[in-house]
BAGUDO-242755 format. One record per residue: residue number from 1; chain; x, y, z of N, C-alpha, C in turn. Coordinates in steps of 0.2 Angstrom, whole numbers, plus 5000, padded with zeros to 4 digits. Layout:
// residues N
NODE num cadena   nx   ny   nz  cax  cay  caz   cx   cy   cz
NODE NUM      A    X    Y    Z    X    Y    Z    X    Y    Z
...
This chain:
// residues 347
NODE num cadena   nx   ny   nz  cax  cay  caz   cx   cy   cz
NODE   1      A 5605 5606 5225 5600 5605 5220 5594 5609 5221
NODE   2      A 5592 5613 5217 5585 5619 5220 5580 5614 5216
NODE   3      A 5573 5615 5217 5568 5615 5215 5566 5612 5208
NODE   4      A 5568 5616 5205 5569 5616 5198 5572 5611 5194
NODE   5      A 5580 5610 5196 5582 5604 5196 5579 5596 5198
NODE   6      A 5576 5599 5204 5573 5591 5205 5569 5590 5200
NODE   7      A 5564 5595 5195 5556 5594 5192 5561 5591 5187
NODE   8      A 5567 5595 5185 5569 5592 5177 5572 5584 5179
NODE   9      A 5575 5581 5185 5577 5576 5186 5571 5571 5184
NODE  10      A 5563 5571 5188 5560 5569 5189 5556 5567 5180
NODE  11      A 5556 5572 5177 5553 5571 5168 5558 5569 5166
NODE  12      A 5565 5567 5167 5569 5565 5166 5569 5556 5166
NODE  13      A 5568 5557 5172 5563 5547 5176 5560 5546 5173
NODE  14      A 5555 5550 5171 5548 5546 5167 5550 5547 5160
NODE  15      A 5553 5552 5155 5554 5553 5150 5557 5543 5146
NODE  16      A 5564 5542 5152 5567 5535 5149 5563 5529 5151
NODE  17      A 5558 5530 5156 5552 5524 5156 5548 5526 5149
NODE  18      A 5545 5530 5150 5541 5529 5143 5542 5528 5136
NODE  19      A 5549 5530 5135 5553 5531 5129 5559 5525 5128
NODE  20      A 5560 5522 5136 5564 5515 5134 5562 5510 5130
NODE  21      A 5566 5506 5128 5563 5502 5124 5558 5496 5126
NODE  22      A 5553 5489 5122 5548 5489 5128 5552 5484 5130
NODE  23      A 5556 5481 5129 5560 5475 5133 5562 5480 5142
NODE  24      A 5566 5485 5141 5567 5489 5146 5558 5486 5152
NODE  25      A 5556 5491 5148 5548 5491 5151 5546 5485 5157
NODE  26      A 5545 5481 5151 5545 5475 5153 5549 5471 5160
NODE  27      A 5553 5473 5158 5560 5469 5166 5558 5474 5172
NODE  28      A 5556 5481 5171 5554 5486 5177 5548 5483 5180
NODE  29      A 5544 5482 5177 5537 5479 5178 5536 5473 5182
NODE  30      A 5541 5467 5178 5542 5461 5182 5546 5460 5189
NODE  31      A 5552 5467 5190 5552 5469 5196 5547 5471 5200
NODE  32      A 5545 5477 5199 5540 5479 5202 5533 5475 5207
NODE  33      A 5531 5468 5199 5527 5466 5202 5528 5461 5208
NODE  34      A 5534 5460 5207 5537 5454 5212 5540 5458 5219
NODE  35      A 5542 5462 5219 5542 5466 5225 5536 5466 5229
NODE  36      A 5530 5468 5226 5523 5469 5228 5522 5460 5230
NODE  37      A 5523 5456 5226 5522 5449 5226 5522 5449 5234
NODE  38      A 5531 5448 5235 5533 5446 5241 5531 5451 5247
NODE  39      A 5532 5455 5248 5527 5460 5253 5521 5454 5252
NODE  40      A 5515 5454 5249 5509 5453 5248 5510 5444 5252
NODE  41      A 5514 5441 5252 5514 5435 5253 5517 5435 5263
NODE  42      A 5523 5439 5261 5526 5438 5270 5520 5441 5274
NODE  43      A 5516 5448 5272 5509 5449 5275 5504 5443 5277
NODE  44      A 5503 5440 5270 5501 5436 5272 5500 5428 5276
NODE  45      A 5508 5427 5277 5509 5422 5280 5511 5424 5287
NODE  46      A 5512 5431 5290 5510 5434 5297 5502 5434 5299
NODE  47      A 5498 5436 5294 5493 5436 5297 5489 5431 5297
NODE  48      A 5491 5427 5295 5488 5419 5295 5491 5415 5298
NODE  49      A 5495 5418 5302 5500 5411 5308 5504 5407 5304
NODE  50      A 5505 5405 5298 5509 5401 5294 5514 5402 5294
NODE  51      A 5520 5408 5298 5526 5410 5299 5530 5402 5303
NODE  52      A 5537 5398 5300 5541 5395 5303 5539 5397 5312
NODE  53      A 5538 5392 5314 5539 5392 5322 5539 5384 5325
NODE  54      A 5541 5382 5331 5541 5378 5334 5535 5377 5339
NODE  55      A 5530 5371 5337 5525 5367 5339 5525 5361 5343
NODE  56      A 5527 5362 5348 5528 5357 5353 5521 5352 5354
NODE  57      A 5520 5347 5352 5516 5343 5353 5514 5342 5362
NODE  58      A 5510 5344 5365 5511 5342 5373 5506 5338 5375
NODE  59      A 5510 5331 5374 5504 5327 5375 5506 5325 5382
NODE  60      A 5501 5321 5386 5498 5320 5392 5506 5316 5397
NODE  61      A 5511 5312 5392 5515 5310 5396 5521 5318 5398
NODE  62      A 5521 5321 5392 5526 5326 5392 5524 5330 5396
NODE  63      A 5518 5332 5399 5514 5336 5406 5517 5335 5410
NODE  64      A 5516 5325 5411 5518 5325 5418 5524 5326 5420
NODE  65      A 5528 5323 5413 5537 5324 5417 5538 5332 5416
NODE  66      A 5533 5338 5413 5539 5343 5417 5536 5344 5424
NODE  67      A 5531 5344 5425 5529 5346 5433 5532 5343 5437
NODE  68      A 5534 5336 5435 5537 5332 5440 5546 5336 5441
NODE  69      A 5548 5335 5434 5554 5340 5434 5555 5345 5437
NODE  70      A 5548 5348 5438 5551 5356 5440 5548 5354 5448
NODE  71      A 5546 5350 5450 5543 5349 5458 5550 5345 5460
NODE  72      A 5552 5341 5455 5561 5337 5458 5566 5343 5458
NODE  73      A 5566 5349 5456 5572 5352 5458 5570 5360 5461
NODE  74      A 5563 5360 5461 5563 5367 5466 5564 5366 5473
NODE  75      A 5561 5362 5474 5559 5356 5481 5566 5354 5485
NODE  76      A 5572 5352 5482 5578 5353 5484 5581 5359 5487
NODE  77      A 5580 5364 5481 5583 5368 5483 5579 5375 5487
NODE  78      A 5574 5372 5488 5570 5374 5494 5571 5375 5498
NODE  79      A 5573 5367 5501 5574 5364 5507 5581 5366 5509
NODE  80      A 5588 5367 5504 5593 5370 5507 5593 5376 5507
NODE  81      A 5589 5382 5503 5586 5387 5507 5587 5390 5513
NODE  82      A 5581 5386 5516 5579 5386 5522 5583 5384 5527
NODE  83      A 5588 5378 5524 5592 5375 5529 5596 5381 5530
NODE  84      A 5600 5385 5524 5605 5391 5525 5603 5397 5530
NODE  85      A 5595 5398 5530 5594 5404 5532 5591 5400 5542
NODE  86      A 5591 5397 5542 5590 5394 5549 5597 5391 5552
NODE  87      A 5602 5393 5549 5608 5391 5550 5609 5399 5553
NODE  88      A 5608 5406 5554 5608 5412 5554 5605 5415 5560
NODE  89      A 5611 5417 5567 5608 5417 5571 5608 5426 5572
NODE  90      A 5602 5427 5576 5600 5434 5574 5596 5432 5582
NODE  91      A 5596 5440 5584 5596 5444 5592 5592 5449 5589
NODE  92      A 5586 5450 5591 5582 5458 5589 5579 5461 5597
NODE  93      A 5583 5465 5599 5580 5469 5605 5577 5476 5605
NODE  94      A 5570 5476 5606 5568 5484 5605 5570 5486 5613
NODE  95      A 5571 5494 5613 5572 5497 5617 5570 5504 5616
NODE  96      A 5566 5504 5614 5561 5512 5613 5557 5513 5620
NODE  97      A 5557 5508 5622 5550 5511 5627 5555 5509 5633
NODE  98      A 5557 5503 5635 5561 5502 5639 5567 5505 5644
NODE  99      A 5567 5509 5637 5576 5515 5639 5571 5522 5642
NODE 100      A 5564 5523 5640 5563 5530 5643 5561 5528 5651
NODE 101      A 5564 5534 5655 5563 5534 5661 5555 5531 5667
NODE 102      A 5553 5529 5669 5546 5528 5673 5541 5534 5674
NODE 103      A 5542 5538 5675 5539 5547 5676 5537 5550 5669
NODE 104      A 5541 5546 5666 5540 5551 5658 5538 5545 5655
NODE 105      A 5534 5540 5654 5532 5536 5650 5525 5536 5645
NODE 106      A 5520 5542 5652 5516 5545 5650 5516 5551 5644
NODE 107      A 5521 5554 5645 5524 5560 5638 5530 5558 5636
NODE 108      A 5531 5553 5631 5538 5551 5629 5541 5556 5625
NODE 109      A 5539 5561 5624 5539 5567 5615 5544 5572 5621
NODE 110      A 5543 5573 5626 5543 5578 5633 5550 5577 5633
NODE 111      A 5552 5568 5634 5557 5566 5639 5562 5567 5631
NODE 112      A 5562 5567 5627 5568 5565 5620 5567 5572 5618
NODE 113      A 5564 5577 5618 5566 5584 5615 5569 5587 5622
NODE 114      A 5568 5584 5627 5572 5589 5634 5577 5586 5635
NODE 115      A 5585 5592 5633 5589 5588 5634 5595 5589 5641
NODE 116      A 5589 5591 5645 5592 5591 5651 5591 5585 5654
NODE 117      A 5588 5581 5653 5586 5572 5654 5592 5569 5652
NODE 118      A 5596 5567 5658 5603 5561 5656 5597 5555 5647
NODE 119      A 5602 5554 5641 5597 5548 5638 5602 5543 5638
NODE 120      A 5604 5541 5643 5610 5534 5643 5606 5529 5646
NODE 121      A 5606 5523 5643 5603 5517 5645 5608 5509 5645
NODE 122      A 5605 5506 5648 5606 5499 5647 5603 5493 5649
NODE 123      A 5604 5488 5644 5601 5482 5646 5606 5475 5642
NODE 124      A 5604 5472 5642 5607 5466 5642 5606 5459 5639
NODE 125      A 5607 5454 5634 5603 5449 5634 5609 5441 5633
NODE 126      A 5606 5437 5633 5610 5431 5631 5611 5427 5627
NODE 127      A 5614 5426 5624 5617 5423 5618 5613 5414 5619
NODE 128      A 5608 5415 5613 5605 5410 5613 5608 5403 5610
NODE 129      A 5616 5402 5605 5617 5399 5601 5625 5404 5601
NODE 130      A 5630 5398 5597 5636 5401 5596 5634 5405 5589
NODE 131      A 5639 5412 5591 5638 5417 5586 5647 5417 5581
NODE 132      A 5646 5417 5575 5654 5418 5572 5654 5421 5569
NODE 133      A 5657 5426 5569 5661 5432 5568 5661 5432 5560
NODE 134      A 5662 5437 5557 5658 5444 5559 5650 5443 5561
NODE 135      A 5650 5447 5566 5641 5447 5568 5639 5454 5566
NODE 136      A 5636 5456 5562 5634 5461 5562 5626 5467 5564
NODE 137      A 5629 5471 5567 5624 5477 5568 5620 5480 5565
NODE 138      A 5614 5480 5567 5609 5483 5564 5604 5488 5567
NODE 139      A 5603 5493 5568 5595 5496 5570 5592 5495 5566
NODE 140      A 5586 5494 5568 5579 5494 5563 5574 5500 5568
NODE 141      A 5571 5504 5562 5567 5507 5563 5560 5504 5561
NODE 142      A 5553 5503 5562 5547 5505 5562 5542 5509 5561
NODE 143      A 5537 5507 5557 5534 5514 5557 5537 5522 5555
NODE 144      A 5543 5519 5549 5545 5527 5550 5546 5526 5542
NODE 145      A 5542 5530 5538 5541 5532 5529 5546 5534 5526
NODE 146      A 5552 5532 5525 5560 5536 5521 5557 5534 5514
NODE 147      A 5551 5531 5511 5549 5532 5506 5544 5537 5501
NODE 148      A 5544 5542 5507 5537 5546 5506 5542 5554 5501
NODE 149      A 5537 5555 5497 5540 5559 5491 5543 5565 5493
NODE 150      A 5543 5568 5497 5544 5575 5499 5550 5574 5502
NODE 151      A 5550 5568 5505 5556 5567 5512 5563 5563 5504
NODE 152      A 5560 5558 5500 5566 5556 5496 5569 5562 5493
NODE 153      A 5562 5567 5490 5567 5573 5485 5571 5576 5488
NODE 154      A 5570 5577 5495 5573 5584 5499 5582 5583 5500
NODE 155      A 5585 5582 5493 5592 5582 5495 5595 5583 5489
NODE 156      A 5602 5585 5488 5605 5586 5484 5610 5584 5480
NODE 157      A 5611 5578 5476 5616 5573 5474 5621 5577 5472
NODE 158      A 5622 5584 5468 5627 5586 5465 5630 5590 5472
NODE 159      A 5627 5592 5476 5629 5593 5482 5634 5591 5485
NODE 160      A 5631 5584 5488 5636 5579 5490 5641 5576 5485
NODE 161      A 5641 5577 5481 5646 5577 5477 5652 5583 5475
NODE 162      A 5650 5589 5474 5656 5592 5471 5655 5598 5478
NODE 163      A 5651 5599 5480 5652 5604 5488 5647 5613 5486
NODE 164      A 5649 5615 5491 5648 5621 5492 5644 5622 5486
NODE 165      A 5638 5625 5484 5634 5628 5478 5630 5630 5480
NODE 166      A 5628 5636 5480 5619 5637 5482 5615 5638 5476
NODE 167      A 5618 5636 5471 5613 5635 5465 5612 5628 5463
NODE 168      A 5604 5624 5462 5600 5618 5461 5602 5615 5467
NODE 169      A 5601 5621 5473 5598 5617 5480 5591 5616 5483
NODE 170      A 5589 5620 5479 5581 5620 5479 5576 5615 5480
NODE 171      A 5579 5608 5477 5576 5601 5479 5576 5600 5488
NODE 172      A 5581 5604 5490 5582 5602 5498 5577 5606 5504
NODE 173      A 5573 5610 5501 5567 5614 5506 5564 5608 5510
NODE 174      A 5563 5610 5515 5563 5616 5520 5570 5617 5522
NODE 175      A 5575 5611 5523 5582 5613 5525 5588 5614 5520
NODE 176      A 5589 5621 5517 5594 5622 5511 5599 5626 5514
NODE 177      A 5597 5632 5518 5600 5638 5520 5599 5640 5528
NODE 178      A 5604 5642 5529 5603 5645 5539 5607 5650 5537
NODE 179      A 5604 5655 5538 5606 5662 5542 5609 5664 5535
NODE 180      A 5607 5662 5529 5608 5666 5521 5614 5662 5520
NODE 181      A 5615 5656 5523 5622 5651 5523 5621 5646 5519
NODE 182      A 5623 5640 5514 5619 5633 5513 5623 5631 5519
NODE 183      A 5617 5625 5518 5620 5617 5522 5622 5612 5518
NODE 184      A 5629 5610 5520 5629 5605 5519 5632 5598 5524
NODE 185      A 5627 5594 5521 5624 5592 5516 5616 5595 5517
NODE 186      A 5613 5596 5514 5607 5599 5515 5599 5593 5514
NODE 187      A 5595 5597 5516 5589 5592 5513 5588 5586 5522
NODE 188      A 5579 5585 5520 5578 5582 5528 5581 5576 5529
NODE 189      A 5585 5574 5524 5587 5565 5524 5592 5566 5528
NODE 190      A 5596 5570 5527 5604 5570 5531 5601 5575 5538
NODE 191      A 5595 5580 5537 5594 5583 5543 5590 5578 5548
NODE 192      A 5589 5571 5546 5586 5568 5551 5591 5560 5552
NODE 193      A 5597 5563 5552 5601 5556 5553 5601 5552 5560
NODE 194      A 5600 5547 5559 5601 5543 5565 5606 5543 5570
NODE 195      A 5605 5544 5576 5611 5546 5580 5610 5544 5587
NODE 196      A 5607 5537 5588 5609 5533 5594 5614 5529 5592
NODE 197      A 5619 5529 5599 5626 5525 5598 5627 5519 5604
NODE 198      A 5629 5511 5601 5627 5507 5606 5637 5506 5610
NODE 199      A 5637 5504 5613 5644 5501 5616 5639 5492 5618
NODE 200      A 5646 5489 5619 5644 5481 5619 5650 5480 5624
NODE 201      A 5648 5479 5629 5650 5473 5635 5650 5466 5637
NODE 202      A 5656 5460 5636 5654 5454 5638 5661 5455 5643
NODE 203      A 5661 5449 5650 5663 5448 5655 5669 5454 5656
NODE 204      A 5666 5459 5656 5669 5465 5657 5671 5469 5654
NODE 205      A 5672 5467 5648 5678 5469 5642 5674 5472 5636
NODE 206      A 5674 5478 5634 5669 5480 5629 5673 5476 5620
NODE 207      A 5668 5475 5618 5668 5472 5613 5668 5478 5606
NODE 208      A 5675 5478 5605 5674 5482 5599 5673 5482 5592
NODE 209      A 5669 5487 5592 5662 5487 5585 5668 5491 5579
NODE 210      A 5667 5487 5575 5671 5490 5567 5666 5494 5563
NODE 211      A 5666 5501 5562 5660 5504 5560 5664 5506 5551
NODE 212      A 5668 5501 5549 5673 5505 5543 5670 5500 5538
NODE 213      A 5668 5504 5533 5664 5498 5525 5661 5496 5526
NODE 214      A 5655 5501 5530 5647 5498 5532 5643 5499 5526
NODE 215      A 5645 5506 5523 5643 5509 5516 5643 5503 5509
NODE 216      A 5642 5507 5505 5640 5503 5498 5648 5506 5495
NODE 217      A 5653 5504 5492 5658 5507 5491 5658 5510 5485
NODE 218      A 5652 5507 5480 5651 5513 5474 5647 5520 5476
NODE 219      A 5644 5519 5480 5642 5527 5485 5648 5530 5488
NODE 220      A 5653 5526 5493 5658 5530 5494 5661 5535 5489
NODE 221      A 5663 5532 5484 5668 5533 5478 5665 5539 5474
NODE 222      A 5656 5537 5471 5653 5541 5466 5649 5546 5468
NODE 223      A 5646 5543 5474 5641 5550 5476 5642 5554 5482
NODE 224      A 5646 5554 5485 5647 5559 5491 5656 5560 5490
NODE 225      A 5657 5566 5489 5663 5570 5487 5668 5569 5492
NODE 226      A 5675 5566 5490 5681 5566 5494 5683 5573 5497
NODE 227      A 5681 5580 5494 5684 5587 5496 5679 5590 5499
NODE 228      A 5674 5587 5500 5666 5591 5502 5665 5589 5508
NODE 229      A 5666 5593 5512 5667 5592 5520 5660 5597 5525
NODE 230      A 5655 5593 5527 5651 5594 5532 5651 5605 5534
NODE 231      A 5644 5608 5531 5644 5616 5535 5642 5618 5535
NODE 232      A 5640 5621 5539 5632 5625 5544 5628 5620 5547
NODE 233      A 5633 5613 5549 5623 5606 5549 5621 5605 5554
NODE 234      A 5616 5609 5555 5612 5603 5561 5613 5611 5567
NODE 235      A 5614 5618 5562 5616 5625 5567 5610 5629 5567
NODE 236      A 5604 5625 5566 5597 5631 5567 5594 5631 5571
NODE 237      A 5589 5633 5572 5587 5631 5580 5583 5625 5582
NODE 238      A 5580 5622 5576 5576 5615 5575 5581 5610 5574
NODE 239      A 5583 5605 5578 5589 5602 5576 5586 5594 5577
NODE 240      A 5587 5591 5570 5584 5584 5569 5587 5580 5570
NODE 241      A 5595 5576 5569 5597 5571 5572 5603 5571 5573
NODE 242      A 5605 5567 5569 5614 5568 5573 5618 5573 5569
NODE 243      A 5623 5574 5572 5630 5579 5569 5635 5579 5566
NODE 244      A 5637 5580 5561 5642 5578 5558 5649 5581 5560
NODE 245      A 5653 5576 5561 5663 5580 5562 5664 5586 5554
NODE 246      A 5665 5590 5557 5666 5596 5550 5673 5593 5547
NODE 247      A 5675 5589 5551 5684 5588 5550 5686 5585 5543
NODE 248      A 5678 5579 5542 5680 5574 5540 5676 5574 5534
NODE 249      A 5679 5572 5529 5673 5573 5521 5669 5567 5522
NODE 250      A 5664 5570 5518 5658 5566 5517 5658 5559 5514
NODE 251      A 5666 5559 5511 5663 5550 5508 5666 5547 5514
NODE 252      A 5670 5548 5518 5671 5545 5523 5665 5545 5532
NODE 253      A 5659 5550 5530 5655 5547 5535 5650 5542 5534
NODE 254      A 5653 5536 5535 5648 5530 5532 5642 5532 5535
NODE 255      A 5640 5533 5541 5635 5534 5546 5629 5535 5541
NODE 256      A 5630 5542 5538 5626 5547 5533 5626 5545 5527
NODE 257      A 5630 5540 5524 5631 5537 5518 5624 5531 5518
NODE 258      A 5626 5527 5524 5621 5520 5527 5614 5525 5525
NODE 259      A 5614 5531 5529 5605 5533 5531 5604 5537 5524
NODE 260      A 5607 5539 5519 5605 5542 5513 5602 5538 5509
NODE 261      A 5603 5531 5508 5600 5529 5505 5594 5522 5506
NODE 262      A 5589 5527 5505 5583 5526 5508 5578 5518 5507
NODE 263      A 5577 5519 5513 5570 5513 5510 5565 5513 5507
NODE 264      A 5562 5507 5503 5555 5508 5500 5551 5504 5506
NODE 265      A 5552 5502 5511 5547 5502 5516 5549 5504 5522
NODE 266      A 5542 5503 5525 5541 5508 5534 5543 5503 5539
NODE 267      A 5546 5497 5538 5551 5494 5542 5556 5492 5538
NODE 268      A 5561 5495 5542 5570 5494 5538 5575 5494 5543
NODE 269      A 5580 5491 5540 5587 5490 5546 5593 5494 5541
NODE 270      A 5597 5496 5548 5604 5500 5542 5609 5498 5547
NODE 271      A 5617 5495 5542 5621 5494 5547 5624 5497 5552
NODE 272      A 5626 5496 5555 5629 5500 5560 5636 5500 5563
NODE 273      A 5636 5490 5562 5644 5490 5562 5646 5484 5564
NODE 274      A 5649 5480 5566 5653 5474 5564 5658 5473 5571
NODE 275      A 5654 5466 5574 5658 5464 5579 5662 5460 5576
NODE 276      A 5670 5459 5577 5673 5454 5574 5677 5449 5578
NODE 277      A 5673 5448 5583 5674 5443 5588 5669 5436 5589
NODE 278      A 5669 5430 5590 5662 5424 5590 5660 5427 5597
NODE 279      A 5655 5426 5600 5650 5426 5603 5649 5417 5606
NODE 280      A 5649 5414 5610 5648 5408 5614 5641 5406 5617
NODE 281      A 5640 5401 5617 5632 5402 5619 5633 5403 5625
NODE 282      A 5626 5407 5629 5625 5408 5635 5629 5416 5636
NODE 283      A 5634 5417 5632 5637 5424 5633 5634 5429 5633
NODE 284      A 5634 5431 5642 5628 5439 5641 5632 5445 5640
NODE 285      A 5629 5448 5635 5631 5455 5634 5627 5459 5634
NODE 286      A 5630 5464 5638 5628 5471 5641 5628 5475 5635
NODE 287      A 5622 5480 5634 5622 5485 5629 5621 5492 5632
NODE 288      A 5626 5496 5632 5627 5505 5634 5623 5508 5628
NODE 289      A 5618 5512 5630 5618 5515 5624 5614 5522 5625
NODE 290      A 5614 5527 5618 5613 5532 5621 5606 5533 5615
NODE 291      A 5600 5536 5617 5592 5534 5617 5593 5543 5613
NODE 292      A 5595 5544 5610 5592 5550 5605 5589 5551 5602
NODE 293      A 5586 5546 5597 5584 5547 5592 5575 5546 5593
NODE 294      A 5573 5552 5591 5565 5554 5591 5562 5550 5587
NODE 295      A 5560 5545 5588 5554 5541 5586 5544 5540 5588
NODE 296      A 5546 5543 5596 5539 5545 5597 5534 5549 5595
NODE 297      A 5536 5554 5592 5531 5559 5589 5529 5556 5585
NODE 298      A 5529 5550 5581 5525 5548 5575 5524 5540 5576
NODE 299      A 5525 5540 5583 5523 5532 5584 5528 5528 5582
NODE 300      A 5532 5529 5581 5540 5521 5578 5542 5518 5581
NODE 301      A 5543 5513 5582 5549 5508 5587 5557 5508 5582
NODE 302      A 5562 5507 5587 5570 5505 5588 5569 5500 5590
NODE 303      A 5574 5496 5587 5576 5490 5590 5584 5488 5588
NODE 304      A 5587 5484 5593 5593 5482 5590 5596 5477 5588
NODE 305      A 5600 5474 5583 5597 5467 5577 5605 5466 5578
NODE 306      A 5607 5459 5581 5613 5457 5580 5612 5450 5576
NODE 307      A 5617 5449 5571 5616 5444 5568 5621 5442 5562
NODE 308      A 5621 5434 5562 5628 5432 5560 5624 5431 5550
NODE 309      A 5628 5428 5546 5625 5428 5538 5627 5420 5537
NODE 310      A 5624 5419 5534 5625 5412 5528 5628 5414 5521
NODE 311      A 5629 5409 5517 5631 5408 5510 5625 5413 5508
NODE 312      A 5618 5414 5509 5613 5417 5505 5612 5426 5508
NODE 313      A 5617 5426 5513 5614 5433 5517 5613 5432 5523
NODE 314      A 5608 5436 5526 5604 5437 5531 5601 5429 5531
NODE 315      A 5594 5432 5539 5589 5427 5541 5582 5429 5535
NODE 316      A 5580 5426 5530 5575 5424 5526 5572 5419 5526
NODE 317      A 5567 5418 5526 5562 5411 5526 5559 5412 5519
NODE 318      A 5558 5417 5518 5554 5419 5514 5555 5414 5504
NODE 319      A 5560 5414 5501 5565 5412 5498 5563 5406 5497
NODE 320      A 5566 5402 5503 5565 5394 5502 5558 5393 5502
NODE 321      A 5553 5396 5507 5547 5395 5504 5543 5396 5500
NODE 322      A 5545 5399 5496 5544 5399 5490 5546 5394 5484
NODE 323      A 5550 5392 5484 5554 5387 5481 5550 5380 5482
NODE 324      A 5549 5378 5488 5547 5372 5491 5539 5373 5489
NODE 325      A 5533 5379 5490 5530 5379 5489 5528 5379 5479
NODE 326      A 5533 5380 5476 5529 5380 5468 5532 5372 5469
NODE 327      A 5539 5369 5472 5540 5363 5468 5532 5360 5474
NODE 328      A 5531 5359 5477 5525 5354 5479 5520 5353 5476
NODE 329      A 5517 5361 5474 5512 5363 5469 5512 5359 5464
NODE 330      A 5518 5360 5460 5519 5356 5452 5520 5347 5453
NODE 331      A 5523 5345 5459 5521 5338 5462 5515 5337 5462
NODE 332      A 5511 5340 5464 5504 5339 5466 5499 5339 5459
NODE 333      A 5502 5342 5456 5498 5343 5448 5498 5339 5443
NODE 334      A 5506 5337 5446 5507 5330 5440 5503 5324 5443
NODE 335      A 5502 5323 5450 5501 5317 5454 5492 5318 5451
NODE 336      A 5490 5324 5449 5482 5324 5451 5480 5324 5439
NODE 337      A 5487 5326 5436 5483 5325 5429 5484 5317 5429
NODE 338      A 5489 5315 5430 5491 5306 5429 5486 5304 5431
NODE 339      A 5480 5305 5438 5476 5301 5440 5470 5302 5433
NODE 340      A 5470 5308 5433 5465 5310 5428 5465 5307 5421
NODE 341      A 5470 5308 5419 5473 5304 5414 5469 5295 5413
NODE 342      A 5475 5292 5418 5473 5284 5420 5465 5284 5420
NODE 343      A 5462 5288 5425 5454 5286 5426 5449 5287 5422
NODE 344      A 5450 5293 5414 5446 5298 5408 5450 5293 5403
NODE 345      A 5453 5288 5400 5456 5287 5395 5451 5285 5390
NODE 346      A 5451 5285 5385 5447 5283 5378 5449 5275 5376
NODE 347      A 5443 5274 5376 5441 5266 5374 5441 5265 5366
């Protein structure tokens, strides 16, 4: 319809208003106004609060049963909480300063970049409480920022996933390319992977660690490529932490799967792997282990975290005290309006 069309449509509009007859008129009018009526009325009963709502009367007995209500069931399950995660037996040994030799404690940055230095250590501890299987393995680092902007961006998801590209690897600087070659996987996350390895000895016999579905299995499956398999990594002359088997694709290195995805805080644990044996109390195990990973240049501690789970997870305090502190609060508030109440009442 051009222009044109429209104007005559339009004098057309008005022509049957004007020339209708006045009955017509009339019924257009009393729509019109009633249209505006109602508009003019639901505006007004929005701006005047007068809109349908539900007006709970809260009078002073209604107060105190819900505080007491909500102090009668946070309060219990406070208390089981607490009871699940004290139920959670857990072993945390640091070994960062203790595994570097006597002579070098003075320059520990010296002893971890010289790799003429045997780095094998051991130590030992006792099992304080019976452990039930699975017990699971942890490092925790310290002090170490896998939050900080530069270190999150430097990697590349399509990478890890469909392979080989040297195009939109760019997010991966400083480490993208060796010798006009990519790497993959590229970027400082995977160029700084964790790569201390523990062995576990009890009354002789090494305790073997299951290191298989440490991973998140929608990260296996979605974000690191079944046909994309580890290249050029870790071949330049700056070499950051562990090495990847070239053999083996990337959704099956849990190792690098665990360490890609990062933490928002500068104390974290990542799996490592799974004793599927109990532990008895008083059982001393032996830990072999091999001390590579550079943590001193920036001040960090290691440490190693064995620990069994409850119905809730891990060892958490935090949880239940929480719970047990609002239900006490709200006990405490009910106990203090009712007095209030009782001793202010109107005569």
């Amino acid at each position: 319809m051009t222009d044109t069309d429209r104007g005559t449509q339009r004098d057309r509009d008005s022509a049957f208003y004007l020339f209708s007859p006045p009955s017509n008129q009339i019924f257009l009018s009393l729509i019109f106004c009633w249209s505006c009526y109602g508009c003019c009325v639901a505006f007004y009963l929005f701006t005047q609060q007068n809109l349908p709502a539900c007006k709970p009367v809260l009078t002073p007995e209604w107060v105190f049963m819900t505080f007491l209500f909500i102090g009668f069931i946070f309060i219990p399950v406070g208390l089981v909480t607490l009871r699940a995660s004290h139920s959670v037996v857990e072993i945390v040994e640091r070994y960062d300063i203790g595994c570097v030799p006597e002579p070098f404690r003075i320059n520990k940055v010296s002893y971890i970049q010289d790799d003429s230095i045997p780095k094998n250590c051991s130590f030992s501890f006792k099992v304080p409480k019976y452990m039930k299987a699975p017990i699971y393995i942890y490092y925790q680092l310290d002090n170490y920022y896998q939050n900080h902007r530069r270190y999150v961006k430097s990697r590349s998801d399509k990478q890890l996933l469909h392979g080989q590209n040297q195009h939109g690897i760019s997010s991966c600087q400083p480490v993208e390319v060796n010798n006009d070659r990519p790497i993959i996987p590229c970027g400082l996350i995977a160029w700084s992977l964790f790569n201390d390895t523990f062995t576990f000895i009890r009354n002789r016999a090494e305790l073997k660690v299951n290191r298989k579905n440490i991973a998140w299995k929608s990260d296996r499956e979605h974000k690191f490529g079944k046909n994309v398999y580890p290249f050029n990594f870790q071949n330049g002359t700056l070499i950051g932490g562990g090495k990847l088997n070239p053999r083996i694709p990337l959704s099956d290195q849990e190792d690098l799967i665990v360490w890609m995805r990062t933490s928002a805080l500068p104390s974290f644990r990542k799996l490592y792997g799974r004793i599927e044996k109990d532990l008895d109390v008083d059982d001393v195990v032996v830990v072999h282990l091999m001390n590579n990973y550079n943590t001193y240049s920036f001040g960090g501690k290691k440490k190693l975290v064995l620990s069994t789970t409850s119905w809730l997870g891990g060892k958490n305090d935090f949880l239940g005290l929480a719970y047990v502190f609002i239900g006490s609060s709200s006990v405490t508030i009910a106990v203090v309006f009712t007095l209030l109440h009782l001793l202010s009442q109107r005569h």
